[in-house]
TIRO-2110 file (N, C-alpha, C; in Angstrom, 1 decimal):
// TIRO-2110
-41.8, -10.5, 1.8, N, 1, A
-41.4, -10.4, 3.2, CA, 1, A
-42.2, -9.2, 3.8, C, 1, A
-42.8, -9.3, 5.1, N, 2, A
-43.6, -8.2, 5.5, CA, 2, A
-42.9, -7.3, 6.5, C, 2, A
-42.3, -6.1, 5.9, N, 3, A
-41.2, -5.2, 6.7, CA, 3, A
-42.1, -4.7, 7.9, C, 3, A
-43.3, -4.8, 8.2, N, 4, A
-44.0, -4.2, 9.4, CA, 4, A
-43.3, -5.0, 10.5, C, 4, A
-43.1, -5.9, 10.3, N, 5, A
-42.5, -6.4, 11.5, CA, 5, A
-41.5, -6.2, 11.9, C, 5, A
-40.5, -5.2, 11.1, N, 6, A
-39.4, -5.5, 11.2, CA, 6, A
-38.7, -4.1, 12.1, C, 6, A
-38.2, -4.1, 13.1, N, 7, A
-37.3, -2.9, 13.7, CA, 7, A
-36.9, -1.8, 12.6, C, 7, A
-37.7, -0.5, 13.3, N, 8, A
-37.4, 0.2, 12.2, CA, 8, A
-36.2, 0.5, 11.4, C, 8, A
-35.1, 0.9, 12.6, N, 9, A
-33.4, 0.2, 11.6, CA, 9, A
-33.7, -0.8, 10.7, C, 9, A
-34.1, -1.6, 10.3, N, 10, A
-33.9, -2.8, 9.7, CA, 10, A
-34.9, -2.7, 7.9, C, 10, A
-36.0, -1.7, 8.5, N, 11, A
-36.5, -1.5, 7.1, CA, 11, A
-36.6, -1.3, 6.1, C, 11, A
-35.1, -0.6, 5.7, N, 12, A
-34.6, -0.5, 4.3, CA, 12, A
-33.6, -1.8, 4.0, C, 12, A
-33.1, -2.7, 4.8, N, 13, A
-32.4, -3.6, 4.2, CA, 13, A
-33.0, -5.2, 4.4, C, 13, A
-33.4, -5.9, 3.5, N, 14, A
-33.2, -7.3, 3.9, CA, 14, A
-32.3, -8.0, 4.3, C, 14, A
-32.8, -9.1, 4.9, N, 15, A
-31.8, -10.5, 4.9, CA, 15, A
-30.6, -11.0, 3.7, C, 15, A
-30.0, -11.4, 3.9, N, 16, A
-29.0, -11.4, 3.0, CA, 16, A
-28.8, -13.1, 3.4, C, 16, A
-29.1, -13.8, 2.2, N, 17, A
-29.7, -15.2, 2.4, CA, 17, A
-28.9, -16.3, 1.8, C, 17, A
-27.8, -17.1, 2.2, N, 18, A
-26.4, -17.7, 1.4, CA, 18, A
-26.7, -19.3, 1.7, C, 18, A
-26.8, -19.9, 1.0, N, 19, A
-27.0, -21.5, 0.9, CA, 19, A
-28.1, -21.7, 2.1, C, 19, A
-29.2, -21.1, 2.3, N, 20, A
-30.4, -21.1, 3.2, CA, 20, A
-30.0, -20.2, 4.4, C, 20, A
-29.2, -20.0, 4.8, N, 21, A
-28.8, -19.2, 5.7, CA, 21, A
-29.1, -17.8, 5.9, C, 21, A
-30.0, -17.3, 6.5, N, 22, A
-30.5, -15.9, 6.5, CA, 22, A
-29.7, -14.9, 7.6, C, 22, A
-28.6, -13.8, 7.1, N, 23, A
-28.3, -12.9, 7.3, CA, 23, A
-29.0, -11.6, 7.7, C, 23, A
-28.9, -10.9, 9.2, N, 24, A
-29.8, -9.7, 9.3, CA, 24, A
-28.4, -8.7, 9.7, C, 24, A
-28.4, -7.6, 9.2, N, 25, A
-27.7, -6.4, 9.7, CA, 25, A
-28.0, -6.1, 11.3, C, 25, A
-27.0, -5.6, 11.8, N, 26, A
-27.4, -4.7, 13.1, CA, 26, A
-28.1, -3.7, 13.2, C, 26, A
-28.5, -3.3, 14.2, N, 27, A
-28.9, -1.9, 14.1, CA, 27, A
-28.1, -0.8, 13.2, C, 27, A
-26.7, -0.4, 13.1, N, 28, A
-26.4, 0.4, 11.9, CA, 28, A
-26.4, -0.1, 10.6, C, 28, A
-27.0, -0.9, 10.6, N, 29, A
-27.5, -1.4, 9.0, CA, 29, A
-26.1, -2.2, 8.2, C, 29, A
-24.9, -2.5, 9.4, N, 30, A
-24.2, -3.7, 8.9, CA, 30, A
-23.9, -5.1, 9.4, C, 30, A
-23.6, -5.7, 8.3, N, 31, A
-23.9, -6.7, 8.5, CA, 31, A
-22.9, -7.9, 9.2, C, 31, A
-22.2, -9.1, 9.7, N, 32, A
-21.3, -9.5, 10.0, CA, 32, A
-20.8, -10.6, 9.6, C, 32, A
-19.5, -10.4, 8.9, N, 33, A
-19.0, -11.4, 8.0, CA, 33, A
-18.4, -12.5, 8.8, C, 33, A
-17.7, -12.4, 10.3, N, 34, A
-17.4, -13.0, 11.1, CA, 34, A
-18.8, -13.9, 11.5, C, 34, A
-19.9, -13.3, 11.4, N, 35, A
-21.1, -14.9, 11.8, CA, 35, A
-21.4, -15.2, 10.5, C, 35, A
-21.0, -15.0, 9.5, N, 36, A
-21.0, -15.6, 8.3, CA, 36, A
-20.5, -16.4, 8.2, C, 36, A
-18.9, -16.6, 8.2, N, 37, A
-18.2, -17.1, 8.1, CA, 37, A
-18.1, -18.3, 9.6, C, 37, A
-18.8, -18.4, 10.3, N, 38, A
-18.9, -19.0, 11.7, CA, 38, A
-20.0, -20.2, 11.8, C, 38, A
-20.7, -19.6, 10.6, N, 39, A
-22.1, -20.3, 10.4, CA, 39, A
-21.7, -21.3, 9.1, C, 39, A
-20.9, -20.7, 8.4, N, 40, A
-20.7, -21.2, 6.7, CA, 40, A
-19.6, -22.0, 6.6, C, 40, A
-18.5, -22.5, 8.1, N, 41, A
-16.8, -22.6, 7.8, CA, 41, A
-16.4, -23.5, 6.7, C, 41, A
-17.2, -24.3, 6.0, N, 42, A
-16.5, -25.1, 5.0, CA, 42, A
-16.8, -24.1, 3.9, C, 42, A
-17.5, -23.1, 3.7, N, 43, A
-17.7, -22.5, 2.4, CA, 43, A
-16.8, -21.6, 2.5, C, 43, A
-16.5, -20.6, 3.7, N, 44, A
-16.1, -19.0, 3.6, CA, 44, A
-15.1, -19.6, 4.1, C, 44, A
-14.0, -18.2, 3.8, N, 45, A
-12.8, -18.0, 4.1, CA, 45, A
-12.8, -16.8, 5.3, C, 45, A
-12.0, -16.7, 6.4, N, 46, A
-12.1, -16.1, 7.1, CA, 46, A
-12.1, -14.6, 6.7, C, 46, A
-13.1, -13.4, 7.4, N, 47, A
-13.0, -12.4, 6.4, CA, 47, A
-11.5, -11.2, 6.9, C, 47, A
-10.8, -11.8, 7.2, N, 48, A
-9.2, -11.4, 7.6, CA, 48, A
-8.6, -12.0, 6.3, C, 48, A
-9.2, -13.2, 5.9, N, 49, A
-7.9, -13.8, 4.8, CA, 49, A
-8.9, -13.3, 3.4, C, 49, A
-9.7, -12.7, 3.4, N, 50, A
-10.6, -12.4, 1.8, CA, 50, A
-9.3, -11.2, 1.5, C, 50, A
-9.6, -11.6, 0.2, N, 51, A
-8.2, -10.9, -0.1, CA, 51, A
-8.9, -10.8, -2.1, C, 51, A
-7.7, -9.5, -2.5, N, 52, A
-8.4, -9.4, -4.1, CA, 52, A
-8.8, -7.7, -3.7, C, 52, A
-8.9, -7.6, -4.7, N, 53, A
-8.8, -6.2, -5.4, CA, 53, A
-10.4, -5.6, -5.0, C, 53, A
-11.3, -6.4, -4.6, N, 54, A
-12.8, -6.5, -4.1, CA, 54, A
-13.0, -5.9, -2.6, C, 54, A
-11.6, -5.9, -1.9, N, 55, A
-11.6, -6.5, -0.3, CA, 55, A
-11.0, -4.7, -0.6, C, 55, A
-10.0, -4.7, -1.2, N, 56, A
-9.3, -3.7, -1.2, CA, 56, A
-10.0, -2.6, -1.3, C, 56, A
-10.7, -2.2, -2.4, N, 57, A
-12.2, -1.3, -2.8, CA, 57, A
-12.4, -1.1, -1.5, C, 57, A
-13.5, -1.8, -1.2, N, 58, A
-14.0, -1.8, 0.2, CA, 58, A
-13.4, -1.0, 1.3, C, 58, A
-12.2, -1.5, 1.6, N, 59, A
-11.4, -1.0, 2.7, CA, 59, A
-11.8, 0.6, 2.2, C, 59, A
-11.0, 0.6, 1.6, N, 60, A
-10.7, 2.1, 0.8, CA, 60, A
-12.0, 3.0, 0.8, C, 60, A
-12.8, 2.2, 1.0, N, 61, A
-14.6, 3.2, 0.8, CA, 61, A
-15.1, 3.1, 2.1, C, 61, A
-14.3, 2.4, 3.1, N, 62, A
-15.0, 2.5, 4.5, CA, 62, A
-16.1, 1.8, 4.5, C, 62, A
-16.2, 0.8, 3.8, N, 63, A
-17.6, -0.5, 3.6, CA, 63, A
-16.7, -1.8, 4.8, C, 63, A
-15.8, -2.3, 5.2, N, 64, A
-15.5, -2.7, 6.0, CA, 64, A
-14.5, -2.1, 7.6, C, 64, A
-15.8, -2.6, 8.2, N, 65, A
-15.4, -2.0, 10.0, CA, 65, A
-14.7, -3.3, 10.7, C, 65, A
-13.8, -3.2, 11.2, N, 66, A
-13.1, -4.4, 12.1, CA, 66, A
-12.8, -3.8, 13.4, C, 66, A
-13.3, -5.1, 14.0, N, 67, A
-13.4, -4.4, 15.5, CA, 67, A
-12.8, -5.5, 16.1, C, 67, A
-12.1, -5.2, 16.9, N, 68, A
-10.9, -5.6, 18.2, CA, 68, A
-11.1, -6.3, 19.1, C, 68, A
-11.2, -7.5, 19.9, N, 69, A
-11.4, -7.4, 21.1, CA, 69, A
-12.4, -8.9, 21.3, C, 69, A
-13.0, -9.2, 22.3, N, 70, A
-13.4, -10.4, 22.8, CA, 70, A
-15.2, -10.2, 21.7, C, 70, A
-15.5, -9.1, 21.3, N, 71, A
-16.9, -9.0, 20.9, CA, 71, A
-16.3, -8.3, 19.7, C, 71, A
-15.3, -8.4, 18.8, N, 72, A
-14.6, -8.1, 17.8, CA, 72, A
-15.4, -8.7, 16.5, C, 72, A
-14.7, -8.2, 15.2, N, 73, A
-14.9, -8.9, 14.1, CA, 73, A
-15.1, -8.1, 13.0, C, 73, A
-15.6, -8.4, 11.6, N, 74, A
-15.7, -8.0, 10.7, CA, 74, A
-17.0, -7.2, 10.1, C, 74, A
-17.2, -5.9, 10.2, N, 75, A
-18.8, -5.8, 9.4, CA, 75, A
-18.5, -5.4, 8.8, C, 75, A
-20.1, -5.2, 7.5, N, 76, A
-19.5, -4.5, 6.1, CA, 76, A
-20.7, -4.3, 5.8, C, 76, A
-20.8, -3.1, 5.3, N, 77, A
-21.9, -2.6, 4.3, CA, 77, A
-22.6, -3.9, 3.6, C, 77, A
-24.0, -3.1, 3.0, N, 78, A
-24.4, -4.4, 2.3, CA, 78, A
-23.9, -4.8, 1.0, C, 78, A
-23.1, -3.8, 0.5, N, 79, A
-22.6, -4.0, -0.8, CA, 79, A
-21.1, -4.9, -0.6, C, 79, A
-20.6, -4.9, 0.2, N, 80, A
-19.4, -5.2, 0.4, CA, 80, A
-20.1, -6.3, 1.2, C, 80, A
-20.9, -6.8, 2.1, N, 81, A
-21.5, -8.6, 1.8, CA, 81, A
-21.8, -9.3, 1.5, C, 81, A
-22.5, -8.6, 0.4, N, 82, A
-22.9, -8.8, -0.4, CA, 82, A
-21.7, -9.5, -1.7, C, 82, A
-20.9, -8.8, -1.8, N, 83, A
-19.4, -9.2, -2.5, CA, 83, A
-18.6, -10.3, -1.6, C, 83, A
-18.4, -10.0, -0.5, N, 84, A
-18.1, -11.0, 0.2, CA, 84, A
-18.6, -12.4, 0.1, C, 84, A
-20.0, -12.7, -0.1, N, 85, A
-20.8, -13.7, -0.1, CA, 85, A
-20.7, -14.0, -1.6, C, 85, A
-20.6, -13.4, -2.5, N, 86, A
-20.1, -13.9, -4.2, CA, 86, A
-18.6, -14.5, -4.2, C, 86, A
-17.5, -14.0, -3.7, N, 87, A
-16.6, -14.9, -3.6, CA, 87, A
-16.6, -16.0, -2.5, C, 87, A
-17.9, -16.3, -1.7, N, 88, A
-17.5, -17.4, -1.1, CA, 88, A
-18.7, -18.7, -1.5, C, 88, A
-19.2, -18.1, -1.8, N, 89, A
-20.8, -19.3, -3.2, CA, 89, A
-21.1, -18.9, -4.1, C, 89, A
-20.4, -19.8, -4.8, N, 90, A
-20.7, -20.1, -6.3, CA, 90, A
-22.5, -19.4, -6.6, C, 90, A
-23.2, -20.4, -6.0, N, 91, A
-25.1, -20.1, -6.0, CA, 91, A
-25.2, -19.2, -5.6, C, 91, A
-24.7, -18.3, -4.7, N, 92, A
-25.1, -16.7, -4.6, CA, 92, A
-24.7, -16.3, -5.3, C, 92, A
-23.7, -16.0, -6.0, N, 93, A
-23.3, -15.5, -7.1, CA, 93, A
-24.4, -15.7, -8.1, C, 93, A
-24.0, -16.5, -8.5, N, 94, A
-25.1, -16.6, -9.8, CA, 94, A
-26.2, -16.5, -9.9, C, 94, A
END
């Protein structure tokens, strides 16, 4: 991938890429599990119902942001999407 092109926010992180589906972070470098889950609905589980000892971590490390409101929803570090997208495909995972 040729990061020249890419907004300088965006240059330390790739796409985050689940059954062909290419994931980009925002400008603060997270990512959103709410258009994941929007894009993927027979695969993912809503990231309100991700649940497990995984989800919990996270919270607890400030790797998931939830936001309120009509432009609301779920973001999360890359590490914590990254985990999110292992419990919801088998093939990312592995």
């Amino acid at each position: 991938m040729n990061t020249d092109t890419l907004p300088p926010e965006q240059h330390k992180h790739l796409p985050i890429v689940i059954e062909g589906h290419s994931f980009k972070p925002n400008p603060q470098g997270l990512w959103s599990l709410t258009e994941i889950n929007k894009t993927l609905p027979e695969l993912t589980k809503p990231p309100a119902q991700w649940r497990g000892r995984e989800r919990d971590y996270f919270e607890r490390c400030a790797d998931l942001h939830i936001v309120h409101g009509d432009q609301g929803g779920t973001w999360a570090t890359e590490r914590a999407t990254i985990a999110y997208a292992m419990a919801c495909s088998l093939d990312f995972y592995v």
